[in-house]
N, C-alpha and C positions, 0 to 999 in steps of 0.2 A: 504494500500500500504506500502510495505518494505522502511527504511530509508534508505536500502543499494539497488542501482540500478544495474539491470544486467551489466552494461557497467562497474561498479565500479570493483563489482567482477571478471569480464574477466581481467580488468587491473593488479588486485592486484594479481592474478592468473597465469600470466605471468611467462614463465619461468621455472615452476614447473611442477611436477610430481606426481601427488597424485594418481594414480592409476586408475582414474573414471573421469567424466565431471562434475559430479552435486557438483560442490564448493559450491555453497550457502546452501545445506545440510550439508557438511561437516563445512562451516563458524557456522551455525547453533547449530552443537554439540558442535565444537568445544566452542563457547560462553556459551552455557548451564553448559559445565564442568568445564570454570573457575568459573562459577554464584556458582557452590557447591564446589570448592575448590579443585578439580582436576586438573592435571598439565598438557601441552601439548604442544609438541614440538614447536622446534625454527622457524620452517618458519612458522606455522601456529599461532603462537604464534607472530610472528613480521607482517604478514597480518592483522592478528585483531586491532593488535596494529598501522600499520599504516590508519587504517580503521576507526579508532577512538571510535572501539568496548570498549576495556579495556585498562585501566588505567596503570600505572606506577607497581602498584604493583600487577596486573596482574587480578584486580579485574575490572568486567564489569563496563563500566561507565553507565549512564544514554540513550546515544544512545544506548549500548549492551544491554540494559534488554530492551530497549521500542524493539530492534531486534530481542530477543527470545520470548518477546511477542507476538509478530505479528508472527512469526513462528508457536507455540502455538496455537494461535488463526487461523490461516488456517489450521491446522492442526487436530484441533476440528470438524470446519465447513466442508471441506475436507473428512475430513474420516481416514487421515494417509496417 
């Protein structure tokens, strides 16, 4: 089970624009590409952040990588 709950991400989601519904795919990449050093924008970048994804200096905390873990890992069993 995800450390982030659907009710979390409809919350943090609020307000926004992103094109599409599936946020917790987009939370998802978006976590992966601070994990390698990629940069991404300011509302999605202040969602993870208030989410308690990544840290200060933009690098995933210990919740964000057990997050893309478990993305990963359904993602294995899943199929994609």
């Amino acid at each position: 089970m995800s450390n982030i709950s659907d009710a979390q991400i409809v919350t943090a989601f609020t307000h926004t624009n992103f094109g599409h519904a599936n946020h917790r795919r987009l939370l998802e990449q978006s976590v992966l590409k601070t994990l390698v050093g990629y940069h991404c924008g300011h509302t999605i970048t202040t969602i993870m952040a208030d989410l308690g994804l990544i840290g200060k200096t933009g690098k995933p905390t210990k919740k964000g990588q057990a997050f893309v873990a478990h993305a990963f890992a359904a993602q294995m069993v899943n199929g994609g």
